[in-house]
BADO-111859 format. One record per residue (C-alpha): residue in one letter; x, y, z; chain. Coordinates in steps of 0.1 Angstrom, whole numbers, always signed. Example, Ala and Ser with C-alpha at 12.3 -4.5 7.8 and 13.67 -1.06 7.14 Angstrom:
// residues 2
+------+-------+-------+-------+-----+
| type |     u |     v |     w | mol |
+------+-------+-------+-------+-----+
|    A |  +123 |   -45 |   +78 |   A |
|    S |  +137 |   -11 |   +71 |   A |
+------+-------+-------+-------+-----+
This chain:
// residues 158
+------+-------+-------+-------+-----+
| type |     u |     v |     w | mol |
+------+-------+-------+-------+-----+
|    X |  -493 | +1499 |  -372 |   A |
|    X |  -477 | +1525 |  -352 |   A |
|    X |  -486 | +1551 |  -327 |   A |
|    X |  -484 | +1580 |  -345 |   A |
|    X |  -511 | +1589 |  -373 |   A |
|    X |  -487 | +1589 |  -398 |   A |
|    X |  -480 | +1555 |  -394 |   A |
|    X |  -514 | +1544 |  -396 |   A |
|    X |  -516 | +1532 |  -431 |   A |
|    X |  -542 | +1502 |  -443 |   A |
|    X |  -535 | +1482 |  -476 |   A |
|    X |  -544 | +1451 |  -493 |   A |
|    X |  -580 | +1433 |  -487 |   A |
|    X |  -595 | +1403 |  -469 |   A |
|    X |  -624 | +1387 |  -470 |   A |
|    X |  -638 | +1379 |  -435 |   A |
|    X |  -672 | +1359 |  -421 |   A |
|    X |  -692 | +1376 |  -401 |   A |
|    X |  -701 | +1358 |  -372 |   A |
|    X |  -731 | +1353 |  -354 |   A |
|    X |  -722 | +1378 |  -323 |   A |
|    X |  -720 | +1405 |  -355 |   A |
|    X |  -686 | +1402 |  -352 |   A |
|    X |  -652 | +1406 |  -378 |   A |
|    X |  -617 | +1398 |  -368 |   A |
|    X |  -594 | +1430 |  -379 |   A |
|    X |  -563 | +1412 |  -392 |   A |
|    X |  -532 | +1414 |  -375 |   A |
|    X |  -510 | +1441 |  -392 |   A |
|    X |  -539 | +1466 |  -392 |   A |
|    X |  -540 | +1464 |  -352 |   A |
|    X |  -514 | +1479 |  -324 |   A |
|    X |  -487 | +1458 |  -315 |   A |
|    X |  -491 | +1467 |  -282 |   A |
|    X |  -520 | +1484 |  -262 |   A |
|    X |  -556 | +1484 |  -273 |   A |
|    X |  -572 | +1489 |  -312 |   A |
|    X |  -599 | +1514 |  -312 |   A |
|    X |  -622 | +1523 |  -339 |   A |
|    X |  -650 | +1544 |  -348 |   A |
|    X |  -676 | +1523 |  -373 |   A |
|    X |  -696 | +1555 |  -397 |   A |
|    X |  -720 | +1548 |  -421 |   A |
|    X |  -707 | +1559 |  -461 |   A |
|    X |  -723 | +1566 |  -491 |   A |
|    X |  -726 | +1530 |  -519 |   A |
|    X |  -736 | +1511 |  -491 |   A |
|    X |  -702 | +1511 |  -473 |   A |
|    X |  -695 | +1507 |  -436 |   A |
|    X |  -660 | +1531 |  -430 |   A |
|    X |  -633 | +1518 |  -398 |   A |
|    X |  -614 | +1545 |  -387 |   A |
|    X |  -590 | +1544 |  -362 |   A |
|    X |  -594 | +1565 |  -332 |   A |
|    X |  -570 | +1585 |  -335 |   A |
|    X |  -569 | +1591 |  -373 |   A |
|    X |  -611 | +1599 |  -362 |   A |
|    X |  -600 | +1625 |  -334 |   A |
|    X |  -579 | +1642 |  -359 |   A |
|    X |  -598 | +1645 |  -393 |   A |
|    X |  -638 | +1647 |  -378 |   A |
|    X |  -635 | +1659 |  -339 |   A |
|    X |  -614 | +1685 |  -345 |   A |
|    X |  -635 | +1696 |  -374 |   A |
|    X |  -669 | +1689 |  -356 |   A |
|    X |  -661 | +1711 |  -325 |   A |
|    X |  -657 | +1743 |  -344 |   A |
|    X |  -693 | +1735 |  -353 |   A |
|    X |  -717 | +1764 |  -333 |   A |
|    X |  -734 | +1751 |  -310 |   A |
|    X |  -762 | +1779 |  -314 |   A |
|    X |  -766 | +1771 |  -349 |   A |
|    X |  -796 | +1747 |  -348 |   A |
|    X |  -784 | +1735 |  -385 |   A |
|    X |  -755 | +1721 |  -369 |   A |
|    X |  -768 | +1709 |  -337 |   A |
|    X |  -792 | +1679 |  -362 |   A |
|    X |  -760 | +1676 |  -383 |   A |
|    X |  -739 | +1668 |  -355 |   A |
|    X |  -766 | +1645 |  -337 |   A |
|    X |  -770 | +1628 |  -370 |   A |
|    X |  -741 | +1617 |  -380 |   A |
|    X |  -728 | +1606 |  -341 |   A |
|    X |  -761 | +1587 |  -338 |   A |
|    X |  -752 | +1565 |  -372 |   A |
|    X |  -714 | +1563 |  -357 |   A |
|    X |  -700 | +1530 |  -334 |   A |
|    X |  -673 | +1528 |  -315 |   A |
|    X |  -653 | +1497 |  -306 |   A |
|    X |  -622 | +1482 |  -292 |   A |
|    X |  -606 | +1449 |  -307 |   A |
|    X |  -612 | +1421 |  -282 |   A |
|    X |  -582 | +1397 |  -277 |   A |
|    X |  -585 | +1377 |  -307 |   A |
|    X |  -585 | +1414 |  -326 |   A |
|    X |  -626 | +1415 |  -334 |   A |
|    X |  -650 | +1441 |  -336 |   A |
|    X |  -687 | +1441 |  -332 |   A |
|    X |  -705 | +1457 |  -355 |   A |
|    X |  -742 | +1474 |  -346 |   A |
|    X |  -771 | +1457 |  -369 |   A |
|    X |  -773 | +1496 |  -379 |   A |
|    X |  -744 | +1495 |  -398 |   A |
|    X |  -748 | +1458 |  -411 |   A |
|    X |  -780 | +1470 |  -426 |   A |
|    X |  -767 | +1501 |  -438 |   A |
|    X |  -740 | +1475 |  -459 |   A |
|    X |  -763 | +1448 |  -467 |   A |
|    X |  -738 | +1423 |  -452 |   A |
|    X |  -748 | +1389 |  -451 |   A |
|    X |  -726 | +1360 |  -438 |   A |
|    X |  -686 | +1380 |  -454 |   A |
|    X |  -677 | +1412 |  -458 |   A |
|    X |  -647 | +1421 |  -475 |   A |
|    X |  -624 | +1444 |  -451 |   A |
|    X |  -603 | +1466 |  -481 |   A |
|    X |  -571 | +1488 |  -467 |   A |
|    X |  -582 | +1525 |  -481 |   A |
|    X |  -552 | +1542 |  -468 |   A |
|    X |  -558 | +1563 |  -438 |   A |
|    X |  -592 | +1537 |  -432 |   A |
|    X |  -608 | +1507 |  -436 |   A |
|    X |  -637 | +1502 |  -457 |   A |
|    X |  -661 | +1472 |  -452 |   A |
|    X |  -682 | +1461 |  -488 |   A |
|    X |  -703 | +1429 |  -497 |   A |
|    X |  -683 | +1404 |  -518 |   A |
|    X |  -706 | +1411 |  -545 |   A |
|    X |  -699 | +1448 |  -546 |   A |
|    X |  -663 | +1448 |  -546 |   A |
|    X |  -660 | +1425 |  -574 |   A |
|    X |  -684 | +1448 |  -594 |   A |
|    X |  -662 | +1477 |  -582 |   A |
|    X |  -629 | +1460 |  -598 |   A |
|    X |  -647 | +1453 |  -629 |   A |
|    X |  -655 | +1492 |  -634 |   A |
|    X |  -637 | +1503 |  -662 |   A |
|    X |  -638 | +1535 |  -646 |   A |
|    X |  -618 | +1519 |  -618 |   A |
|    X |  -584 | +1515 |  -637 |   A |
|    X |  -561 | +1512 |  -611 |   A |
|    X |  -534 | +1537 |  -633 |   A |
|    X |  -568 | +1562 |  -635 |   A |
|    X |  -571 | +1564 |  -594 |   A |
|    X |  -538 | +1569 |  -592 |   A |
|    X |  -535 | +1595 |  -618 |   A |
|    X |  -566 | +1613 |  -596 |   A |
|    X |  -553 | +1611 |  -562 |   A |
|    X |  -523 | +1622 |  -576 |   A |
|    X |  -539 | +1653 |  -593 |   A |
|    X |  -556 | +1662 |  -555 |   A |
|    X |  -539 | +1698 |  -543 |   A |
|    X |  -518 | +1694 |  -511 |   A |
|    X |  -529 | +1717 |  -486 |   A |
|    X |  -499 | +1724 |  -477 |   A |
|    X |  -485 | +1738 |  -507 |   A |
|    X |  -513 | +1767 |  -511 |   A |
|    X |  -499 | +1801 |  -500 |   A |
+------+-------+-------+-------+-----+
């Protein structure tokens, strides 16, 4: 995992204990090689705990979030929510996070969570959860492909 936000790209899956500090070890190749690993920890809908790394979270929710007005009261309790449900944390030298009881709750984790690479993040599920997920027929691997495939590029639009 490089740097630059383009290079930060999470695949695969592992299945991980949780220990009894609350804490998960982030596996090697989805850390810095050099310098410290930070993440911000928000709350998703399904009962799913999203990592996202600092810099990836700077880009795609503090950018957004501080064109927010702050004399729109509306916005204010949306932006006060959603940063009171949110963790931030730094790998500690053998690469683990802590995660708040908030957000354990939020999952329904027990004693392993399952850490699945979902591109541009990490999501965190129950064992039991992710195995129903990959039995969903609606979950064809093909199909999800097919969709995020369909998605517009911004970028393209005139």
């Amino acid at each position: 995992m490089a740097e630059t936000m383009e290079q930060f790209v999470f695949v695969n899956n592992y299945t991980h204990a949780i220990d009894a500090q609350r804490r998960i070890a982030i596996p090697a190749e989805w850390r810095k090689k050099d310098g410290e690993t930070s993440f911000y920890l928000l709350p998703a809908k399904e009962h799913i705990v999203q990592i996202i790394p600092k810099e990836t979270f700077y880009e795609q929710v503090i950018r957004k979030a501080q064109k927010m007005s702050l004399a729109d009261s509306r916005q204010l309790r949306d932006l006060a929510l959603c940063a009171s449900r949110a963790q931030n944390c730094v790998c500690d030298k053998q690469g683990r996070i802590q995660i708040s009881q908030l957000l354990l709750d939020h999952g329904g984790y027990k004693d392993k969570i399952v850490m699945v690479g979902a591109f541009w993040h990490i999501q965190l599920w129950t064992p039991e959860r992710w195995e129903a997920a990959n039995q969903d027929e609606d979950n064809n691997y093909f199909d999800v492909m097919q969709r995020i495939n369909e998605i517009p590029d911004p970028s393209e639009r005139r």
